[in-house]
C-alpha positions as CSV (number, residue, x, y, z in Angstrom):
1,X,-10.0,8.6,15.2
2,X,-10.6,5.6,13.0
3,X,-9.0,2.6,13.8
4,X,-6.1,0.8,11.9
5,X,-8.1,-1.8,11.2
6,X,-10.6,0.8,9.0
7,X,-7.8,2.7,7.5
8,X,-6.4,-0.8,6.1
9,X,-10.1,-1.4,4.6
10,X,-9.9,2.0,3.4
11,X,-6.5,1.9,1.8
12,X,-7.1,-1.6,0.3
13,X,-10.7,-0.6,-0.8
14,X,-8.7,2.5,-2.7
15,X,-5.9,0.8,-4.6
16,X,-8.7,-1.8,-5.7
17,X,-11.0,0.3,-7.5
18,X,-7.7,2.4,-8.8
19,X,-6.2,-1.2,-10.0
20,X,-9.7,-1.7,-11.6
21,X,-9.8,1.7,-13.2
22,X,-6.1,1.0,-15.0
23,X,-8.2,-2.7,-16.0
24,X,-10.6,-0.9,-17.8
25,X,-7.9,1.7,-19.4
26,X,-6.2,-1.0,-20.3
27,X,-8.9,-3.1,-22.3
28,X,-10.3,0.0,-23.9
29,X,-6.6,0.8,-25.2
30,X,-7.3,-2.4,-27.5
31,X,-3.6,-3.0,-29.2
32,X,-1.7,-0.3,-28.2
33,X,1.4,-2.0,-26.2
34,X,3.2,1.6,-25.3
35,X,0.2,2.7,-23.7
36,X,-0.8,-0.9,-22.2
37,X,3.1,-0.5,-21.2
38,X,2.5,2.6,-19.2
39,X,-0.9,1.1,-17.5
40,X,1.4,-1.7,-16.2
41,X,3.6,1.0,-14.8
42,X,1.2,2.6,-12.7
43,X,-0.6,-1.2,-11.6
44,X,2.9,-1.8,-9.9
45,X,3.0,2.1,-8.5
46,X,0.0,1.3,-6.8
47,X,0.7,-2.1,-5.5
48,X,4.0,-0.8,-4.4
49,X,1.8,2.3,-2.7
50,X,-0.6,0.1,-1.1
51,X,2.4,-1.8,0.1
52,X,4.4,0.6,1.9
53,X,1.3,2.5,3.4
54,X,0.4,-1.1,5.0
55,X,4.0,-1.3,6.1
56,X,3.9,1.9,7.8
57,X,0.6,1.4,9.4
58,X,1.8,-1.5,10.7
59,X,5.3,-0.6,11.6
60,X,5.7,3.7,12.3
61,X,9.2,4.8,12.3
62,X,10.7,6.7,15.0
63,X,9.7,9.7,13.5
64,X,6.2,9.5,13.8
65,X,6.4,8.0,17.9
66,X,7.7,12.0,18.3
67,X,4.3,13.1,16.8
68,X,0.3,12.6,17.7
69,X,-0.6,9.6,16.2
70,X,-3.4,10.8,15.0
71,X,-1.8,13.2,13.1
72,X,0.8,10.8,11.6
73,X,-2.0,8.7,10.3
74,X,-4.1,12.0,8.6
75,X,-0.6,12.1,7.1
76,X,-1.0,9.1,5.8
77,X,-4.2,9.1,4.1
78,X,-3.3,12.5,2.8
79,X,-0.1,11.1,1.3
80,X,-2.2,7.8,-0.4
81,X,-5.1,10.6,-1.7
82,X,-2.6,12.7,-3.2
83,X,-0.4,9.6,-4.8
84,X,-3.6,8.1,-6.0
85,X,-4.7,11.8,-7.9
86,X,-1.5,11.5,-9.5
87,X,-2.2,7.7,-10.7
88,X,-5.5,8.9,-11.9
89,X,-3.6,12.0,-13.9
90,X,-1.7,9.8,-15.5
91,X,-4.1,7.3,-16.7
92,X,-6.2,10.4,-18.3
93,X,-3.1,11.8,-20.0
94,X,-3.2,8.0,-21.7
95,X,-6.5,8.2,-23.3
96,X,-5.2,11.4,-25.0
């Protein structure tokens, strides 16, 4: 099992390059303030993600002492990947 040190690298390395993805949307979107509007959105989703994933790394609820950790970590990860496709959706649909 990776450590908790890694999966912070990981989920930090993550919301980077997806902040840095919604950057580049948002430059190549030129004038459009609805759609720079919506990019904005999605930079605080993803600050707000990267925050609560940290917060529950660091602190795990009493729901997850009753499991494995190493199963309420995968959970973890699986829950960023998943919120992070949905990010990425979303900035495709605004290029459209």
């Amino acid at each position: 099992m990776a450590s908790i040190k890694n999966i912070k690298k990981d989920i930090n390395f993550l919301m980077e390059e997806v902040i840095e993805t919604c950057f580049l949307h948002y430059h190549l979107n030129g004038e459009n303030q609805q759609k720079r509007d919506e990019i904005d959105q999605m930079i605080e989703e993803v600050i707000t993600l990267r925050n609560d994933l940290i917060f529950k790394l660091n602190n795990p609820d009493a729901e997850a002492q009753k499991m494995p950790s190493k199963q309420y970590y995968k959970g973890l990860l699986t829950q960023m990947l998943e919120k992070v496709d949905e990010i990425f959706d979303k900035l495709g649909s605004t290029q459209q």
